[in-house]
C-alpha positions in Angstrom: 253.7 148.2 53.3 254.5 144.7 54.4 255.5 145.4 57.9 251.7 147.7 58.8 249.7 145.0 56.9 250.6 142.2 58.7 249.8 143.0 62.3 246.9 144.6 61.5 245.5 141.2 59.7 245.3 139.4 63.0 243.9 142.2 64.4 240.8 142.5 62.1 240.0 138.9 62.6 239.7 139.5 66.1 236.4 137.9 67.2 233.8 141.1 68.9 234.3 138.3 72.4 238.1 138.9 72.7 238.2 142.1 71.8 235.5 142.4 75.1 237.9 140.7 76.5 240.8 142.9 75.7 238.7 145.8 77.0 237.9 144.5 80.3 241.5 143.4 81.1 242.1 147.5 80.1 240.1 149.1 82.1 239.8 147.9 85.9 237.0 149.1 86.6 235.1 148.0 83.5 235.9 144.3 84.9 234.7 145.0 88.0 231.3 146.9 87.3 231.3 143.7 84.2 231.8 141.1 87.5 229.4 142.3 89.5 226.5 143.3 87.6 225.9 140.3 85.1 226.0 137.2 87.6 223.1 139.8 88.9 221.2 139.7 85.8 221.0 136.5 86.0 220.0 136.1 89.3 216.9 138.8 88.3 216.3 136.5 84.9 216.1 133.4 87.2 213.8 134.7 89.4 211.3 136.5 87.0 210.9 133.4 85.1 210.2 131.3 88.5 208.4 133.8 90.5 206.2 135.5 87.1 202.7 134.0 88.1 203.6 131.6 90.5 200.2 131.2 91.8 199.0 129.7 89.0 197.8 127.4 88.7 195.7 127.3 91.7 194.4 123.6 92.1 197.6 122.1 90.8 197.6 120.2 94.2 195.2 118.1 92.8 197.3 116.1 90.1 200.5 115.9 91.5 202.7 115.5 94.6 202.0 119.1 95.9 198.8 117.6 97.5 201.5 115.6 100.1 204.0 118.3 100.7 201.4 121.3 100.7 198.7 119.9 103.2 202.3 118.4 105.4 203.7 121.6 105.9 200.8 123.7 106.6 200.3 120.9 109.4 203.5 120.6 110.6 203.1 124.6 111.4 199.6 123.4 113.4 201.0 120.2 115.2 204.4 119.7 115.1 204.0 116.5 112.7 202.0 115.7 109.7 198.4 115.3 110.7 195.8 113.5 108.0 193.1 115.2 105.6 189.9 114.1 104.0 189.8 113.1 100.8 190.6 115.0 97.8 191.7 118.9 97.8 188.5 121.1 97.3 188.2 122.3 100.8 191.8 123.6 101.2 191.8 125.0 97.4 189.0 126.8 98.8 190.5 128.3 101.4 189.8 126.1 104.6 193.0 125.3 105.6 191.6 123.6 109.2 190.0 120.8 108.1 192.9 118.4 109.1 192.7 116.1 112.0 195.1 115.3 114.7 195.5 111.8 114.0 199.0 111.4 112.1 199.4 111.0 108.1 201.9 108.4 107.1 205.3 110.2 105.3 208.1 108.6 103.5 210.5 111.9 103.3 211.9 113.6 106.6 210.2 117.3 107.4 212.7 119.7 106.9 211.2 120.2 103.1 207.9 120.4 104.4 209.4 122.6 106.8 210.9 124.9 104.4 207.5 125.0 102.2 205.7 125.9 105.6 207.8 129.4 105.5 206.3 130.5 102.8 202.8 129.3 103.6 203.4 131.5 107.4 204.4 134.7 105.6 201.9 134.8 102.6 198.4 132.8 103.9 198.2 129.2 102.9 195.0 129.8 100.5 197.1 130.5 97.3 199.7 128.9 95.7 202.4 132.0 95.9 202.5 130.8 99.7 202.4 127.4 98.7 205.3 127.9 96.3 207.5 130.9 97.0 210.5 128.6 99.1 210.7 126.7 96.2 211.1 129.5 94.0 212.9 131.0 96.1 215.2 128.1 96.6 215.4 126.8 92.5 216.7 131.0 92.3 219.6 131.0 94.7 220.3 127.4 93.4 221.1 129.5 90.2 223.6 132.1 92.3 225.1 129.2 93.8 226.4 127.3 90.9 227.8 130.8 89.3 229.9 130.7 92.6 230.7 127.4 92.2 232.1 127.8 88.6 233.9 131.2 89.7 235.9 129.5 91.9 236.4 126.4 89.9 237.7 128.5 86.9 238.5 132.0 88.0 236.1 133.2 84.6 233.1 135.2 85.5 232.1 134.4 81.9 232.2 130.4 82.7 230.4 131.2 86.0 227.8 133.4 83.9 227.0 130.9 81.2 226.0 128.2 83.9 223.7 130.4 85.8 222.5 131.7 82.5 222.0 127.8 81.2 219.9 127.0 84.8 218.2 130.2 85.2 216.6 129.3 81.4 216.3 125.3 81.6 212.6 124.1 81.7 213.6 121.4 84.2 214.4 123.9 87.0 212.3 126.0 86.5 209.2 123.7 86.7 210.6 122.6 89.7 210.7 125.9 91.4 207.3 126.4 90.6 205.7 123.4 92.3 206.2 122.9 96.1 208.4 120.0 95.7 210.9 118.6 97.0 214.0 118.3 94.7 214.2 121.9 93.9 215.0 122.5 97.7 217.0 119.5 97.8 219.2 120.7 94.6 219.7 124.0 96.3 221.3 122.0 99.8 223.5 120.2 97.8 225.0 123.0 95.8 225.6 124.7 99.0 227.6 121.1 99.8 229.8 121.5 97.0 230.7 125.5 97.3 231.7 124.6 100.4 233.8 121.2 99.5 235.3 123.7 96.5 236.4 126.8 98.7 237.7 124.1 101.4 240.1 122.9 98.6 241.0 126.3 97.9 242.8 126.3 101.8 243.3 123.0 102.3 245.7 122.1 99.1 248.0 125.1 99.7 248.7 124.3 103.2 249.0 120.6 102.9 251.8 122.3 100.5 253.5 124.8 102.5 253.4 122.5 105.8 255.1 119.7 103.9 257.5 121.5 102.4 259.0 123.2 105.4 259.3 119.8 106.5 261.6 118.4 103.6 265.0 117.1 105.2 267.3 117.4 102.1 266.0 115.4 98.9 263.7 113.6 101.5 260.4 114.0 101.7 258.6 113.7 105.4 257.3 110.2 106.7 253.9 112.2 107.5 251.8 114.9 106.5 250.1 117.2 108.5 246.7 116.1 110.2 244.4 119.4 109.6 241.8 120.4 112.0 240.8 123.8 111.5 238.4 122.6 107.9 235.0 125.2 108.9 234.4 124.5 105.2 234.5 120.6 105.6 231.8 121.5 108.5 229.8 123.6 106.8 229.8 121.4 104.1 227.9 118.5 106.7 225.8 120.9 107.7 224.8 121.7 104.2 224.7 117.8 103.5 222.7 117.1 106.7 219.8 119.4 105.5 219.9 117.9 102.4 219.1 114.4 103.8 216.8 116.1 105.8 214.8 117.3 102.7 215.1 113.6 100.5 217.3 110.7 101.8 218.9 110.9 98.1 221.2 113.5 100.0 223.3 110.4 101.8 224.7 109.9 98.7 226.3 113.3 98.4 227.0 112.8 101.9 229.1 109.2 101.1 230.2 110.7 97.6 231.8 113.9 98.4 233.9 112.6 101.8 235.5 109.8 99.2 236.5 113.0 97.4 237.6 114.9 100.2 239.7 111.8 101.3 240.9 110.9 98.2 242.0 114.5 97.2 243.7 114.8 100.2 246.0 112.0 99.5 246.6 113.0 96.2 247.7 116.3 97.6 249.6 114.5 100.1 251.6 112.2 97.3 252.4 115.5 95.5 254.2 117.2 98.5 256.4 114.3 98.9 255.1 112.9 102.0 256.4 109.2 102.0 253.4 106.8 103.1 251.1 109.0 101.6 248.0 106.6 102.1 248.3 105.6 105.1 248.7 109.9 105.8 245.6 109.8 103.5 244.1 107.7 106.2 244.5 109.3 109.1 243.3 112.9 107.8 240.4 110.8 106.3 239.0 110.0 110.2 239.3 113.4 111.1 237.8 114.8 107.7 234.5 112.2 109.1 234.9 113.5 112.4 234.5 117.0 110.9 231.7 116.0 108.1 229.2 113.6 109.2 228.4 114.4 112.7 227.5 117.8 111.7 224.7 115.9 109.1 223.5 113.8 111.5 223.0 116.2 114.1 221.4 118.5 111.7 219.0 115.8 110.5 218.0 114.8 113.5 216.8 118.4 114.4 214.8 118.4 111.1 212.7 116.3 113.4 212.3 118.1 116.8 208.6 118.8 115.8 208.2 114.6 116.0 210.2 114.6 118.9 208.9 117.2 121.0 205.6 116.4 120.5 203.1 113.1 120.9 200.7 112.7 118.1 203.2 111.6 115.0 203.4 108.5 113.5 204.8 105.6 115.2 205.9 108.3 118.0 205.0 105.7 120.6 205.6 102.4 118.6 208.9 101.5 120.9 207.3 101.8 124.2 205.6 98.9 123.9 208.4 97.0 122.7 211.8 99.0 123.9 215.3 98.0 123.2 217.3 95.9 125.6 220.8 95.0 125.8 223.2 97.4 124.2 220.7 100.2 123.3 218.7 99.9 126.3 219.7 103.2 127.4 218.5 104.9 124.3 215.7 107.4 124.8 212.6 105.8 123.7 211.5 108.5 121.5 214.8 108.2 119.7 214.1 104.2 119.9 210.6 105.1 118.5 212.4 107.5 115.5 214.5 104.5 114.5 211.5 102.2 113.7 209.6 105.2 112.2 212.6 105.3 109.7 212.3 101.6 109.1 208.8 101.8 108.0 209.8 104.6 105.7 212.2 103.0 104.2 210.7 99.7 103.7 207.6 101.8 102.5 209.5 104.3 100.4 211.4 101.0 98.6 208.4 99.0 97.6 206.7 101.4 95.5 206.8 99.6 92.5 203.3 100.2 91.1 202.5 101.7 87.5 202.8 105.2 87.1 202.0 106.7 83.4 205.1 109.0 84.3 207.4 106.9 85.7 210.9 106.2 83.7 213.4 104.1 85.3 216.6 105.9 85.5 218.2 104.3 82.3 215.9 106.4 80.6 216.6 109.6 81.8 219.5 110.1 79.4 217.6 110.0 76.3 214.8 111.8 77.7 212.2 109.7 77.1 209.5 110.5 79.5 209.7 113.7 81.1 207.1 114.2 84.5 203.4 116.0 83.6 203.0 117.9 86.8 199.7 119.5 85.3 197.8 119.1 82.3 194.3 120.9 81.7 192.6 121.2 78.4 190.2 124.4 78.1 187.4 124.0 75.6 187.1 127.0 73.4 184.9 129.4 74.6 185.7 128.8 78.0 187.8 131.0 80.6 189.2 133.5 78.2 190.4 130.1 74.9 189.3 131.5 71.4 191.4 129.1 69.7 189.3 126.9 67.2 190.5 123.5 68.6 190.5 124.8 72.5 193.8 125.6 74.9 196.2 124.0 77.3 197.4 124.7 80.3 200.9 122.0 81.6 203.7 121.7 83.4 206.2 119.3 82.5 209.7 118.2 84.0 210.7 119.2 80.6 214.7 120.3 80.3 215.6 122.2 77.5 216.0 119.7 74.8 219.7 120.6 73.3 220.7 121.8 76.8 220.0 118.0 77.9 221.4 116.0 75.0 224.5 118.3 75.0 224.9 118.1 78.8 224.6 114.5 78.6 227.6 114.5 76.0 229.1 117.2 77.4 229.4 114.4 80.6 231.0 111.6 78.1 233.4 114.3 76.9 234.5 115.3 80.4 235.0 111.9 81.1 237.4 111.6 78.3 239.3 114.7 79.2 239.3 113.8 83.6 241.2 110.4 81.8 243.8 112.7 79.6 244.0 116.0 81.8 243.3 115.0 85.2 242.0 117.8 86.5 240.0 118.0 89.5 237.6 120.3 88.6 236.8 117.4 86.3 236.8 115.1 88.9 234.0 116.9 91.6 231.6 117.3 88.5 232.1 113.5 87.8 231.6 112.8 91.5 228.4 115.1 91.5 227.0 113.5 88.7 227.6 110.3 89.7 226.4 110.2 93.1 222.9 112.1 91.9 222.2 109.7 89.2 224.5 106.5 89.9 222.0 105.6 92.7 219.1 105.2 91.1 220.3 102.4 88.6 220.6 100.5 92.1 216.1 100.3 91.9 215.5 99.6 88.3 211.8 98.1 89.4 211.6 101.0 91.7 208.5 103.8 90.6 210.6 106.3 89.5 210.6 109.9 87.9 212.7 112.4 85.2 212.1 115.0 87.3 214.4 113.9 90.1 217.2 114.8 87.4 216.6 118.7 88.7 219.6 117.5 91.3 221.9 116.7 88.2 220.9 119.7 86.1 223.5 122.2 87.9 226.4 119.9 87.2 225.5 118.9 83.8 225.6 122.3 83.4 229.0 123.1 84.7 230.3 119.9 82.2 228.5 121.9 79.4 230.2 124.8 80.1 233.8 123.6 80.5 233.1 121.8 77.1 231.8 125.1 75.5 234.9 126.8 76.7 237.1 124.2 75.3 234.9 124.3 71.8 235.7 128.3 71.9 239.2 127.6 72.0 242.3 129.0 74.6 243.2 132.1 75.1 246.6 131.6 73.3 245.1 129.9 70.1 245.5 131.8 66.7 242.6 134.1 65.4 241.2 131.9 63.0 240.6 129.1 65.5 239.4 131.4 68.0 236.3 132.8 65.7 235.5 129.5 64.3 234.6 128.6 68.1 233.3 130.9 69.5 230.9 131.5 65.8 229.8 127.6 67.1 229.1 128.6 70.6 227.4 131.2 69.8 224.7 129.9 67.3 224.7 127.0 70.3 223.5 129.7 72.4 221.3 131.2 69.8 219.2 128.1 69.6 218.9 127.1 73.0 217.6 130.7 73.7 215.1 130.0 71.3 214.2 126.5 72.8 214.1 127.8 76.1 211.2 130.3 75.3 209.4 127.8 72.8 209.2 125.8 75.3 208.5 128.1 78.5 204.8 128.1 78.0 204.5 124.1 79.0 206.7 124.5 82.2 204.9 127.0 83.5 201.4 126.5 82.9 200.4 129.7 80.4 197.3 129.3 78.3 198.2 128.3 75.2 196.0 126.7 72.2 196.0 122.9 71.8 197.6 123.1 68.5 200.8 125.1 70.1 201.0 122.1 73.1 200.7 119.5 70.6 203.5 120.6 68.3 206.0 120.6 71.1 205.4 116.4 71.4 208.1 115.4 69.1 208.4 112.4 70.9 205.6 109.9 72.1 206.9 110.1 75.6 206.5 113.5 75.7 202.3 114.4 75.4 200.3 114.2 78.5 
């Protein structure tokens, strides 16, 4: 009796999870049909909850910064730059989309946003928001395929790569910011690309840097150099990626500046464990070639962003260095490239002074605690009025609002990975550090800067990844006895449970439904958080 009742006690504490588990690694083609299908369910529950109604609302232009980027792109597709407007939006909401003049509008972002946003406004008519908005949309859904390829390769798991699309495709952050023509969402989506790329580079690059050194041991001697390694396409796809990024927002030149310190210092760390003897200065010379094969590639992508200014005459300061052209040194300079120079001057200088109240702004210390999310949109419907029967009227809002316990436990979830990149030093640990850092480290540089929580869509993928690697930690290894196994994954679980709930509480303020006051009103559980 002993020997049948002990094996099968183990067995009956099995959590339902690992015995999925157990099934999958039985039958091939269970895991196969299992790792293909769900990353495409949540590609289809990304998109539905970003593309459901995307029209609406219709005059959302005229509270927030869709009035720039809309009116921008739709002349960009008429001029070649970004012409001006009359005041106010109630021609173009109402369908004239030509009252625009030649004469330039100033800009303090580079076109290939507006660019981007234009697409969508050539296939579908500019009169409605679902051209207005479907890039974004479009861009805030692949963003969610993206990072599942990103955690794939970082962890081999399709479940780890499932649970951080799942956690994006749900958040209220990114999926506000697919539904506005913005410019982060796009931006977010560049920069993921960026880091598949950097990821599926170190997949090649470490294994060779491996195999070359060691067929050049000489006895218990390790070789003076390392090999210097051209043929990276991943490291130039990666500068492409990060050149359209800048492109979008100049925040991308940090991901640019952040990711080649990781390539570089990743490479010398593979480098020291091959044996090669002056590992640094080996570290050194692959480092100029890795720029060589990174940053070139960005500039001469940004730089196209803005053939429209360069090909044509009427953009703003296109002429300013004819007057005045360079001498000396850069005399030979085209002086529409001369002219693109000072125009990026003014930008900057214009784009780093704006330091007057906002009632949204919250300086990027903030962010964290998630004090003062972005109100995109706010309108209150008296009842009786355009289909509200609630006693105390309706609401219509979209917020910058992340799910709350997807936030708070992705900022912990950051602190904790921290911890274990000290302990384990792992580098998967390291790139989401390095991510993180350089989308959020930069703005504590412009603490009197106007500044918003929404610009935290860029962090939100790699918060996620953090959360998940926790999570998976919490459920405990694969090895670990029964007991410990179902007491983790029971945690995760109702973890999941309640942000699923959380995610469609709060789904109505993100995406402007109609909704009664009193339902808007108890979803202010902080005073940062109402209109």
């Amino acid at each position: 009796m002993t020997t049948t009742a002990e094996p099968l006690l183990p067995r009956a504490r099995r959590s339902l999870f690992d015995r999925w588990q157990d099934l999958l690694a039985a039958d091939p083609r269970v895991r196969t049909l299992y790792d293909r299908l769900a990353p495409v369910l949540v590609v289809l529950l990304a998109a539905a909850l970003r593309f459901w109604n995307l029209a609406n609302p219709h005059d959302a232009m005229n509270q927030f910064d869709e009035t720039y980027y809309v009116k921008d792109a739709w002349t960009l597709t008429q001029l070649g730059y970004e012409g001006s407007w009359p005041d106010g939006n109630d021609a173009f909401l109402a369908g004239d989309a030509n009252s625009f003049s030649a004469e330039p509008g100033f800009v303090i972002h580079p076109p290939l946003g507006k660019w981007l946003i234009a697409l969508g406004m050539l296939a579908f008519g500019p009169e409605t928001g679902w051209g207005w908005r479907f890039t974004t949309a479009l861009a805030g859904t692949a963003s969610v395929l993206v990072l599942m390829l990103i955690a794939r390769r970082m962890t081999g798991s399709t479940n780890v790569a499932v649970l951080a699309g799942f956690f994006l495709a749900i958040d209220g952050l990114s999926i506000a910011m697919s539904r506005l023509a913005l410019l982060d969402g796009m931006l977010t989506f560049w920069v993921l690309l960026a880091v598949l790329f950097v990821v599926i580079d170190r997949e090649r690059t470490m294994e060779r840097i491996a195999v070359t050194v060691g067929a050049r041991f000489a006895g218990d001697t390790g070789p003076v150099w390392g090999p210097i390694l051209w043929n990276r396409p991943w490291i130039v796809a990666a500068g492409a990626a990060l050149g359209a990024a800048t492109a979008v927002k100049w925040s991308g030149v940090w991901v640019l500046a952040g990711l080649g310190v990781y390539l570089v210092v990743t490479d010398a760390l593979a480098r020291r464990r091959a044996g090669v003897l002056v590992w640094p200065t080996d570290a050194v010379r692959q480092g100029a070639v890795t720029f060589v094969l990174l940053v070139p590639v960005a500039f001469v992508v940004y730089l196209a962003s803005w053939t429209g200014w360069l090909v044509t005459d009427g953009g703003y300061d296109r002429h300013v260095a004819d007057a005045n052209p360079a001498t000396g040194l850069f005399a030979w300079v085209p002086l529409s490239l001369q002219s693109l120079w000072q125009h990026h001057i003014t930008m900057f200088n214009s784009a780093s002074n704006i330091v007057g109240g906002h009632p949204y702004s919250s300086p990027a210390w903030q962010w964290p605690l998630l004090l003062r999310p972005t109100g995109m949109y706010y309108r209150f419907i008296a009842e009786g009025e355009a289909g509200c029967d609630a006693a105390g009227g309706c609401s219509q809002s979209i917020s910058s609002m992340p799910n709350p316990l997807l936030w708070w436990a992705g900022v912990a979830a950051v602190l904790y990975l921290v911890y274990r990149f000290v302990v384990r030093r792992d580098w998967r640990d390291a790139l989401v550090l390095t991510a993180i850092g350089v989308t959020y480290g930069p703005w504590l540089l412009y603490p009197d800067r106007t500044i918003f929580q929404f610009y935290t869509v860029l962090m939100m993928p790699f918060m996620m990844l953090a959360l998940v690697f926790a999570l998976r930690d919490i459920a405990g290894p694969r090895g670990a006895d029964d007991y410990r196994r179902l007491t983790g994954q029971r945690l995760v679980w109702v973890f999941l449970g309640v942000v699923v709930a959380l995610s469609v509480f709060w789904y109505p303020l993100v995406s402007a439904m109609q909704i009664t006051y009193e339902y808007w009103f108890v979803h202010t559980w902080m005073p940062g958080w109402g209109a």
